[in-house]
C-alpha positions as CSV (number, residue, x, y, z in Angstrom):
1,X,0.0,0.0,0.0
2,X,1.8,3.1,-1.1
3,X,2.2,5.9,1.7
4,X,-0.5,8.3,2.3
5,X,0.1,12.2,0.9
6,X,-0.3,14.3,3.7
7,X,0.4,17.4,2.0
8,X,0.2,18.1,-2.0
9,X,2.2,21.0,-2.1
10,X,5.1,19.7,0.2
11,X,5.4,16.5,-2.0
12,X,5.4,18.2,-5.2
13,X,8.4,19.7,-4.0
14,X,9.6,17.1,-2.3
15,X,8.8,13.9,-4.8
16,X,10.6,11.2,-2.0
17,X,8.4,12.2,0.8
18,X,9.1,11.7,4.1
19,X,12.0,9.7,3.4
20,X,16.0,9.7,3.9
21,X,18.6,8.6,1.5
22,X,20.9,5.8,2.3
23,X,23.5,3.8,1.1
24,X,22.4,0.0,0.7
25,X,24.7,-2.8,1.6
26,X,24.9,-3.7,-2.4
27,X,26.3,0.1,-2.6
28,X,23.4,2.0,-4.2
29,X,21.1,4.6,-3.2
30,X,18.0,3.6,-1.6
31,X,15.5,5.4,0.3
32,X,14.0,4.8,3.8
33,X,10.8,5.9,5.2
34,X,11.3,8.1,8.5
35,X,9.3,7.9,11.1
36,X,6.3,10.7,11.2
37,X,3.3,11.0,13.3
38,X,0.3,12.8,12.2
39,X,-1.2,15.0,14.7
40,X,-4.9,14.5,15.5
41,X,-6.9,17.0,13.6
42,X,-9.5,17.2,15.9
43,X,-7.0,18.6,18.6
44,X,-5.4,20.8,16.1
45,X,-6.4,24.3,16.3
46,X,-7.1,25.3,12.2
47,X,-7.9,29.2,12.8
48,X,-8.1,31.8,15.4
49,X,-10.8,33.7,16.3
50,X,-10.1,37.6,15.8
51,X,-11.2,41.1,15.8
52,X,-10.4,42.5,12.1
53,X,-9.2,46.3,11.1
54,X,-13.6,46.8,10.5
55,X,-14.4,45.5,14.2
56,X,-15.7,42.5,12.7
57,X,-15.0,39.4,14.7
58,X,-15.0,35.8,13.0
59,X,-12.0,33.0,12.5
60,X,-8.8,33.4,10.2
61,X,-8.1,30.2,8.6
62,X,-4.1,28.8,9.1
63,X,-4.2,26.2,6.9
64,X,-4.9,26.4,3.2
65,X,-6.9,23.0,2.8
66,X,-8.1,20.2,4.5
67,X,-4.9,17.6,4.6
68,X,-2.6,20.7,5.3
69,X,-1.9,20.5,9.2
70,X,1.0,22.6,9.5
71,X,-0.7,25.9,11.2
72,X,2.9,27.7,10.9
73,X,3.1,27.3,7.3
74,X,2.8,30.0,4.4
75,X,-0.8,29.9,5.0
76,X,-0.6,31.1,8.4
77,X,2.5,33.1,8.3
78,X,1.0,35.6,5.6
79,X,-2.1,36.4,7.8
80,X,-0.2,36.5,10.6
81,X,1.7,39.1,8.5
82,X,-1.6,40.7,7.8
83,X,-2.8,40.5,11.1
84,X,0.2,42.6,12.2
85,X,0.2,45.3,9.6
86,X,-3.7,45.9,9.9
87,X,-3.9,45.6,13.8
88,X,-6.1,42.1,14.2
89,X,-6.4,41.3,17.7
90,X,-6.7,37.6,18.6
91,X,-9.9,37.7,20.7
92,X,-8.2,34.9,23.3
93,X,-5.4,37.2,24.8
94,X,-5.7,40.7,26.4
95,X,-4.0,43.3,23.6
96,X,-2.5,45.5,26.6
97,X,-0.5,42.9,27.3
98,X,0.2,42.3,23.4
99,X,1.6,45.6,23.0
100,X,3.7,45.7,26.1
101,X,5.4,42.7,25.2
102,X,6.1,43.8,21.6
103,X,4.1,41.6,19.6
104,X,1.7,44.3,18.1
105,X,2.3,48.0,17.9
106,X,0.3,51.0,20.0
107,X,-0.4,53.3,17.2
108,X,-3.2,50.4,15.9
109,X,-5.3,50.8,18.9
110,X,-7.8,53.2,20.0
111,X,-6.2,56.1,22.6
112,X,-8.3,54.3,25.5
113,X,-6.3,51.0,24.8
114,X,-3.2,53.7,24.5
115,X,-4.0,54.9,28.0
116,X,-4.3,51.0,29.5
117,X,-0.9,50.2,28.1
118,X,0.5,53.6,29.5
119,X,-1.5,52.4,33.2
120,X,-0.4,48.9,32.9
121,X,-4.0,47.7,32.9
122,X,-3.6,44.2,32.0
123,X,-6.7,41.6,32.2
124,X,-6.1,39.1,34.8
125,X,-5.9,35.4,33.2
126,X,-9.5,33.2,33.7
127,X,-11.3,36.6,33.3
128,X,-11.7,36.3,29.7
129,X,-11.6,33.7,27.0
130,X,-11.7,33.5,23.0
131,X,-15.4,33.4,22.6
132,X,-15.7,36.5,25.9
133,X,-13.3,38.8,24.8
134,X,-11.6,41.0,27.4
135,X,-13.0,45.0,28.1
136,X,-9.9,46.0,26.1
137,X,-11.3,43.9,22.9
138,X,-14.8,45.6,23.1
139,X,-13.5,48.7,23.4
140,X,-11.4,48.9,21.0
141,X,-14.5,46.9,18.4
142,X,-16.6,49.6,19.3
143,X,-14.3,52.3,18.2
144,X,-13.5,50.1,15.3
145,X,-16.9,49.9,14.0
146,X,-17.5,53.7,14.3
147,X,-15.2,54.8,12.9
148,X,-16.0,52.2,9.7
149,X,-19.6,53.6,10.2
150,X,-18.7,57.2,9.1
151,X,-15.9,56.1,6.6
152,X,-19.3,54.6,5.0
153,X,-21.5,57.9,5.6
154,X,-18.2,59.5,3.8
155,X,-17.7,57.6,0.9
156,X,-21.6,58.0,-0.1
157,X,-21.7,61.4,0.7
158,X,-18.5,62.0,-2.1
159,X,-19.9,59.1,-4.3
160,X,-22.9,62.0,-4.5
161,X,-21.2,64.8,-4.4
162,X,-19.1,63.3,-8.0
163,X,-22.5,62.4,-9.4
164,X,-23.7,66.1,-8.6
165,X,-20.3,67.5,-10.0
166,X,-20.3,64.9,-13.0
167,X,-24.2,66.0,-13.7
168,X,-23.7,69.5,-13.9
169,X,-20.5,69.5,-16.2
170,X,-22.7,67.2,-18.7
171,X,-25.3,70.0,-18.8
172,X,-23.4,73.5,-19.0
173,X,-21.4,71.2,-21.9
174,X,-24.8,70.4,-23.5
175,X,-26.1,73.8,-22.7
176,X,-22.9,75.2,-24.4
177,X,-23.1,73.3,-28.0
178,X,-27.3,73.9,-28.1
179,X,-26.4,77.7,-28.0
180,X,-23.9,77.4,-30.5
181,X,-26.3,75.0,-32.7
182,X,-28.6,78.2,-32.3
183,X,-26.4,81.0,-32.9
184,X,-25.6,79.3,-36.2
185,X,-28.5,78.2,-37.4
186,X,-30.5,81.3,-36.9
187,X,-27.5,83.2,-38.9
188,X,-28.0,80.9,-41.8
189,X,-31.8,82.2,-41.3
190,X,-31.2,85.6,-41.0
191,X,-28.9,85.8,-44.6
192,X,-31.7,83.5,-46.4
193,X,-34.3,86.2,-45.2
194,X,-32.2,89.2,-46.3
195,X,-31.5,87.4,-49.2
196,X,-35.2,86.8,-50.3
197,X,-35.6,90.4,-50.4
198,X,-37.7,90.7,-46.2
199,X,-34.7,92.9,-45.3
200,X,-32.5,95.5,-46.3
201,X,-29.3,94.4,-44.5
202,X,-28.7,90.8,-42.7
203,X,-28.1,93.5,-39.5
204,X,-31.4,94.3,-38.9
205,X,-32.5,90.6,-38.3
206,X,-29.3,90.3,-35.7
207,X,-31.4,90.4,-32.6
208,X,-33.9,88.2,-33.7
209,X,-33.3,83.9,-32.5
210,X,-35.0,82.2,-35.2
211,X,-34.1,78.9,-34.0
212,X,-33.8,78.7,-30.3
213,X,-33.0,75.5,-29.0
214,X,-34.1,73.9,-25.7
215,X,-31.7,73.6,-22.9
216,X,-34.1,71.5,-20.9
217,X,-31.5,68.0,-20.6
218,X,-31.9,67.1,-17.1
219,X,-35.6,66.6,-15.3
220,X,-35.7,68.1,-12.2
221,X,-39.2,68.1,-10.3
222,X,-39.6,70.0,-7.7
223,X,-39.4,68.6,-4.6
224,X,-42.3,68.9,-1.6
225,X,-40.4,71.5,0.7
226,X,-39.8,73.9,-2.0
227,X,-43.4,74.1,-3.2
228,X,-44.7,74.5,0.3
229,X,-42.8,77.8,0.5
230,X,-43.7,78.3,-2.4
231,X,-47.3,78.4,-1.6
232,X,-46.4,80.1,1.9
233,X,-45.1,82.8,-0.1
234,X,-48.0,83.0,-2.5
235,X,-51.2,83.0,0.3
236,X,-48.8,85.8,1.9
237,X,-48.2,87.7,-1.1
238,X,-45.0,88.1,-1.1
239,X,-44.9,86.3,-4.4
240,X,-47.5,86.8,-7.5
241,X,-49.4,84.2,-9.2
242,X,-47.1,84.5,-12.5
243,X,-44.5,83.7,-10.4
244,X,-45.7,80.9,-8.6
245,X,-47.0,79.7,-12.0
246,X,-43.1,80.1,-13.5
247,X,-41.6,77.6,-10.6
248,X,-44.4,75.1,-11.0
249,X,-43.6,75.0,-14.8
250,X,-40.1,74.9,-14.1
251,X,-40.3,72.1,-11.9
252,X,-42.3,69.9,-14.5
253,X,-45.4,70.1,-12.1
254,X,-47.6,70.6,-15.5
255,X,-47.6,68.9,-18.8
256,X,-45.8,70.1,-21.6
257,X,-47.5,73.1,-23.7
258,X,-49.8,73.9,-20.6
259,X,-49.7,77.5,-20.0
260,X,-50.9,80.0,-17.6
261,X,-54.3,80.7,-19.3
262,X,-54.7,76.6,-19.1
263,X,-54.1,76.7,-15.5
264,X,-56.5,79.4,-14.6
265,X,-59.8,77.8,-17.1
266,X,-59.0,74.5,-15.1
267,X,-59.3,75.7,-12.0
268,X,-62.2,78.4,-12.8
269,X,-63.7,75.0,-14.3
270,X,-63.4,73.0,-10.7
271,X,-65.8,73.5,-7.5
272,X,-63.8,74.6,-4.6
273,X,-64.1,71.4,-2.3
274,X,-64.4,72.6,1.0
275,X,-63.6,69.6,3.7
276,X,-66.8,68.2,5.2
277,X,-68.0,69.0,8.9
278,X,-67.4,66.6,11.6
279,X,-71.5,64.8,12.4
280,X,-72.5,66.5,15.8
281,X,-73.5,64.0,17.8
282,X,-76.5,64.9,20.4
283,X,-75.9,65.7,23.7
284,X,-78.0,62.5,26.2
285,X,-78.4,65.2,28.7
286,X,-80.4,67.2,26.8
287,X,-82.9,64.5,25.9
288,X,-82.9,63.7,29.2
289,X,-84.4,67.2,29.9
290,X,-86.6,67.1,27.0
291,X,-88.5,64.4,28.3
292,X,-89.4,65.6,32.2
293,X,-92.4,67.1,33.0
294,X,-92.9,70.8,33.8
295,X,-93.9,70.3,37.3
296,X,-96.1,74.0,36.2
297,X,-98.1,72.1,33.3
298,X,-101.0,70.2,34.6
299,X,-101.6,68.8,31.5
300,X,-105.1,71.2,30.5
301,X,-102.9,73.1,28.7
302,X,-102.5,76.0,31.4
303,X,-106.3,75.6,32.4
């Protein structure tokens, strides 16, 4: 039965195995099988739990598959590499006592942890364990996760702001060649008219567009705030009705073509709805009254 591979890699690179050369007693080169004990996978500890650079905490992998064993191989050694340049904290030891023994540097840690090193705060052994981190690890995954929280807020809030940025530059270059489309067409107009005999000179129909294009790219509605100022404004007169009319428009509130003359026959056209009264309901006390005798009437109608 031909040995069993324990690791791929390590016999790729190694095609004898885990065996020793050897002179034979007829003089040539033989090969024998060394000794080697596999260590009991289920006692072998594959990953470590660990609070990451984002204060998430969850394990980090050692081994790179299932029949590696070696936890100090590449595998572990490159996030242990990782670990140290991004400030992961093993959730089973105390990182005060990381950082005064020189296994992980002070300027990863939050200024509270800063201050515990500086005080010599250390967590007494028993008090804490890999799955109940120490004070020192929630602290500083509370801090962690802040600060990730408004590095997100951030990012969004420039990821719109380029957008913004991005959407204006479009339209004042759209804006920009429609004017110039314009200009030129409405010069081609002007020399056909004078040319036709309407004009004397091509100067006198300088100041007249005759093609004006629309500058319109970009639909903006308006949005609920502004038109309740809007309407503030307007019930307090301190805007007029043309005006009022302008920023509606503007805002795409009405159709295309609709104009001001449109607006007003509508709403000449439409019952003012006035909102309904709340039902009154009667009062039992004053049926109650209702129905007692006078004590004056003796029923003969005064007689």
């Amino acid at each position: 039965m031909p040995d069993p591979i324990v690791d791929c890699g390590f016999f790729l690179k190694n095609p004898t195995g885990n065996k020793r050369r050897a002179i034979g007693d007829d003089g040539e080169v033989v090969y024998e099988k060394v000794p080697y004990t596999i260590p009991n996978p289920q006692r072998l500890r594959r990953w470590r739990q660990t609070l990451k650079h984002d204060g998430s905490i969850g394990p980090v992998v050692l081994t790179a598959h299932a029949a590696n064993l070696d936890i100090e191989g590449p595998q572990a050694r490159y996030y242990k590499h990782k670990g140290r340049m991004l400030g992961w904290l093993p959730t089973e030891s105390c990182p005060v006592a990381l950082i005064i023994n020189g296994e992980m540097e002070a300027a990863l840690v939050c200024k509270e942890l800063r201050q515990a090193v500086e005080e010599r705060d250390i967590c007494a052994r028993g008090t804490f364990g890999e799955f109940e981190p120490c004070k020192h690890i929630h602290i500083e995954k509370e801090v962690r996760r802040e600060r990730r929280r408004k590095e997100t807020q951030k990012k969004e809030a420039e990821a719109f702001g380029t957008v913004k940025l991005r959407a204006d530059s479009e339209q004042s270059t759209l804006v920009n060649v429609s004017e110039a489309v314009s200009a030129t067409a409405s010069l081609v107009l002007q020399i056909a008219a004078w040319w036709v005999g309407t004009a004397d000179k091509p100067q006198t129909l300088a100041e007249q567009n005759f093609v004006v294009q629309s500058t319109d790219f970009v639909g903006a509605k308006i949005d609920g705030q502004t038109l309740e100022k809007l309407m503030t404004a307007l019930q307090l007169s301190a805007i007029s009705w043309e005006t009022f009319f302008y920023n509606c428009q503007t805002g795409e509130l009405y159709q295309d073509g609709w104009t001001r003359e449109d607006e007003e026959a509508a709403i000449s056209r439409n019952p003012v709805l006035t909102p309904p009264l709340p039902k009154q309901e009667d009062d039992p006390d004053d049926d109650e009254e209702d129905d007692d005798p006078d004590p004056d009437d003796d029923g003969d109608g005064g007689e």
